[in-house]
N, C-alpha and C positions, 0 to 999 in steps of 0.2 A: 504494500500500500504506500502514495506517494502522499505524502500532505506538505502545503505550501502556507508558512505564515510569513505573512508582512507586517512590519513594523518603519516605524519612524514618520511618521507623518501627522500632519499637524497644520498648525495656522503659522505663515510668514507673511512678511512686507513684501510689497514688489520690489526687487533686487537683490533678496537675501537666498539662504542657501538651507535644503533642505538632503539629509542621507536616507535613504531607504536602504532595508534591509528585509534579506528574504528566508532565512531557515526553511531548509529542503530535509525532509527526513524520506533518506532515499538510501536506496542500498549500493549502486554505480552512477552516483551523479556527475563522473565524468562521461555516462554517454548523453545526456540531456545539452541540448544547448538549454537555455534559462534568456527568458525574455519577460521585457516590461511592457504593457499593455496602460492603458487609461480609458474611463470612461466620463465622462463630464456627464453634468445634468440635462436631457435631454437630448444627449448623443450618444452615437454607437461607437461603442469600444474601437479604441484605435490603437494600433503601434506606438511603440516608442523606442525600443533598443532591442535589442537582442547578443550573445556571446554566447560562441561556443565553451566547450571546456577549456581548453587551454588561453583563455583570453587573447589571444593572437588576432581573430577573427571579429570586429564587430560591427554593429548596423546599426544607424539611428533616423529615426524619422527628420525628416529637413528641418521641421519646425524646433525643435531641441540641440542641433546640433551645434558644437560650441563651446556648450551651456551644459547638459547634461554629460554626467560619463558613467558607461556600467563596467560593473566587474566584479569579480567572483571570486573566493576560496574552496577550490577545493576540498583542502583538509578539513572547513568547519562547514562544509555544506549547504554553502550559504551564497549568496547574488546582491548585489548592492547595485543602486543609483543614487549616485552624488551628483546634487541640482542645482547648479550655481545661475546667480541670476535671472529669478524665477519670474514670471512676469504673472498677470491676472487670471491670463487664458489658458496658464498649467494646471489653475485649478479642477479637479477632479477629481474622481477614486482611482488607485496606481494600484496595480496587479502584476502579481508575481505570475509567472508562468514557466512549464518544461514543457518543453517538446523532442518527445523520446518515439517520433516516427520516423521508420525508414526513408534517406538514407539519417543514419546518425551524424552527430555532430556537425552538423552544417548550418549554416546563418540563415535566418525565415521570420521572415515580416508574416506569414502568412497563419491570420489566427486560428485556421482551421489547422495547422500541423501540431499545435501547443494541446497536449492529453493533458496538464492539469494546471489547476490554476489556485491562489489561495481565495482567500476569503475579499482583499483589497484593504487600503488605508487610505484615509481623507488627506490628502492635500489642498490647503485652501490659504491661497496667497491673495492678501487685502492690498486694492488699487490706492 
């Protein structure tokens, strides 16, 4: 069984700086790439990063680029986005996700390839 929680999320100013954090309880999470999702209030879930295992590889949606960076520990199982410069319109619910469909390890904006995902945290950056 995979379970995905997130943490770190909360209320900033616009231009401050938010870490999420993703505890994966998994048995091989280095075959999962581990990707961020977002959902705003009255929109559908969209991309935002993605990393394979070895952090080598990563993907970020245009809108965050720059500004966000993801990355992972192996050893503790875990996925992190560091969100610097956050502006009004990142507000949302931010979602952990793996995607452990063949092939493995490869970089995927595509949310239908992510098998699980956590529960989300509030981000919500005041204009």
């Amino acid at each position: 069984q995979v379970q995905l929680v997130e943490s770190g999320g909360g209320l900033v100013q616009a231009g401050g700086s938010l870490r999420l954090s993703c505890a994966a309880s998994v048995r091989t999470f280095s075959e999962y790439t581990m990707g961020w999702f977002r959902q705003a209030p009255g929109k559908e879930r969209e991309f935002v990063a993605a990393i394979i295992w070895s952090g080598l590889s990563t993907y970020y949606t245009d809108s965050v680029k720059g500004r966000f960076t993801i990355s992972r520990d192996n050893a503790k199982n875990s996925v992190y986005l560091q969100m610097n410069s956050l502006k009004p319109e990142d507000t949302a619910v931010y979602y952990c996700a793996g995607d452990h469909t063949y092939p493995r390890n490869i970089i995927s904006y595509n949310r239908e390839r992510y098998d699980f995902w956590g529960q989300g945290t509030q981000v919500t950056v005041a204009s």
